[in-house]
C-alpha positions in Angstrom: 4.6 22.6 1.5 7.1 25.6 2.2 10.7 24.7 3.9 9.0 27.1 6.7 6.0 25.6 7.1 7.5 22.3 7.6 9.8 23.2 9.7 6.9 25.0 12.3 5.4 22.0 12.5 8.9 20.5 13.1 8.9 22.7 16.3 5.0 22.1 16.9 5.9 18.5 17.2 9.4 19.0 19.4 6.4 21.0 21.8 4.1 18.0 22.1 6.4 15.5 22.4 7.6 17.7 25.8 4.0 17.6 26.9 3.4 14.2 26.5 6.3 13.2 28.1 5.5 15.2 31.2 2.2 13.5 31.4 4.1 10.3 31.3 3.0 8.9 28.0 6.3 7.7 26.7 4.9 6.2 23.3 3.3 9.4 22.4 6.3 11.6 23.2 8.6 9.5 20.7 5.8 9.3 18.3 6.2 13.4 18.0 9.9 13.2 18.5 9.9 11.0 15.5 7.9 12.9 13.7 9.5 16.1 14.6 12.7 14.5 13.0 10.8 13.6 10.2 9.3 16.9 9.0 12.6 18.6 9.7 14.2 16.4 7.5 12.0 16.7 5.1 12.2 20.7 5.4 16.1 20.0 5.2 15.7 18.1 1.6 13.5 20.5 0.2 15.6 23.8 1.3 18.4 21.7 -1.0 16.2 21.2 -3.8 16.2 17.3 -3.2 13.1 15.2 -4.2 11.1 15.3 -0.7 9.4 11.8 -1.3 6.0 10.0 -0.6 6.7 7.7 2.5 8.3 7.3 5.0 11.2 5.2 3.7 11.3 7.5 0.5 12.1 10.5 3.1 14.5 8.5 5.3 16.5 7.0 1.8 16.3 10.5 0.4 17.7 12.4 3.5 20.5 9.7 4.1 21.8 9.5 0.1 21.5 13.2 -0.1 22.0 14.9 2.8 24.0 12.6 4.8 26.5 10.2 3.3 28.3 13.0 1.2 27.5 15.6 3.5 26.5 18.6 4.7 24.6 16.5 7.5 27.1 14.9 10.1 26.1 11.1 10.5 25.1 11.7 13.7 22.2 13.5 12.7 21.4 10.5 10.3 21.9 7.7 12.8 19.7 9.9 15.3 16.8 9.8 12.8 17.0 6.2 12.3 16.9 5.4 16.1 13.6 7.3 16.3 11.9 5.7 13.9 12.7 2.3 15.4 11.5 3.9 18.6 8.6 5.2 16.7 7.4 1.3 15.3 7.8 0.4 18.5 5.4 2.9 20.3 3.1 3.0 17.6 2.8 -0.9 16.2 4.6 -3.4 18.7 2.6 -4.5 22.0 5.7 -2.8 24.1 5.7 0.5 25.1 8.8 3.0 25.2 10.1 3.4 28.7 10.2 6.6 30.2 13.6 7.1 30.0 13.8 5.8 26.6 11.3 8.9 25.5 12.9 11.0 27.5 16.2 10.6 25.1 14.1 10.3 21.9 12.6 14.2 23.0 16.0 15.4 23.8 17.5 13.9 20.7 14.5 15.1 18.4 14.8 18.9 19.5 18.7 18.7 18.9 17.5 17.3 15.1 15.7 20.1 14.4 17.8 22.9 15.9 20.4 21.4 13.5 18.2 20.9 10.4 17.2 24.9 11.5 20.6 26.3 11.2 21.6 24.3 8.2 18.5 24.5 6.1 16.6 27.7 6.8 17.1 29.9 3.4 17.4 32.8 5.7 19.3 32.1 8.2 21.9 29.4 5.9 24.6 31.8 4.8 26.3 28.8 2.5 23.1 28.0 0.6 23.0 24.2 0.9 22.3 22.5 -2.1 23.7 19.2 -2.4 20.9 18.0 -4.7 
């Protein structure tokens, strides 16, 4: 998959995570913010020619060692990610479900992601060329 491609459906997922939210379903809106995180992460390891990974964990290990702990990603971005997957196991797996507010943050917090894994990581737009891998 293309550093593009992932990162439309980055956006795609940012989209549905608003709608759900505005229909009230707050485990389905931080499923898609989480997964919105996750693909733009995953676009933001490939643009620096890092080993994308199989699962989940490979993804999140890869994008903190990589992108992360040495830089050019502020830990912010890092601990963001890791809050919505926990928020993500929750909505998806446990017997709770994500309070409304809750989602509300996770949607917020998932578009910033991926505006900043935008301007960092897209080839045409990154004037640096960000390859820490």
């Amino acid at each position: 998959m293309k550093v593009q491609d992932l990162m439309a459906k980055a956006a795609q997922a940012v989209a549905s995570a608003k709608v759900l939210l505005d229909m009230g379903d707050g485990d389905g809106a931080s499923n898609r913010a989480y997964y919105a995180m996750f693909d733009a992460a995953r676009a933001a390891l490939l643009a620096s020619g890092c080993d994308v990974g199989k699962t989940h964990r490979g993804v999140l290990i890869a994008f903190s060692d990589r992108l992360v702990k040495n830089g050019p990603v502020p830990q912010e971005m890092g601990r963001l990610l890791k809050r919505a997957e926990t928020f993500r196991y929750v909505a998806d797996y446990e017997g709770n479900s994500v309070e409304l507010g809750d989602a509300r943050e996770m949607v917020e917090q998932g578009a910033t992601f991926v505006a900043s894994m935008r301007a960092g990581f897209m080839p045409e737009e990154s004037s640096d060329g960000n390859k820490p891998c």
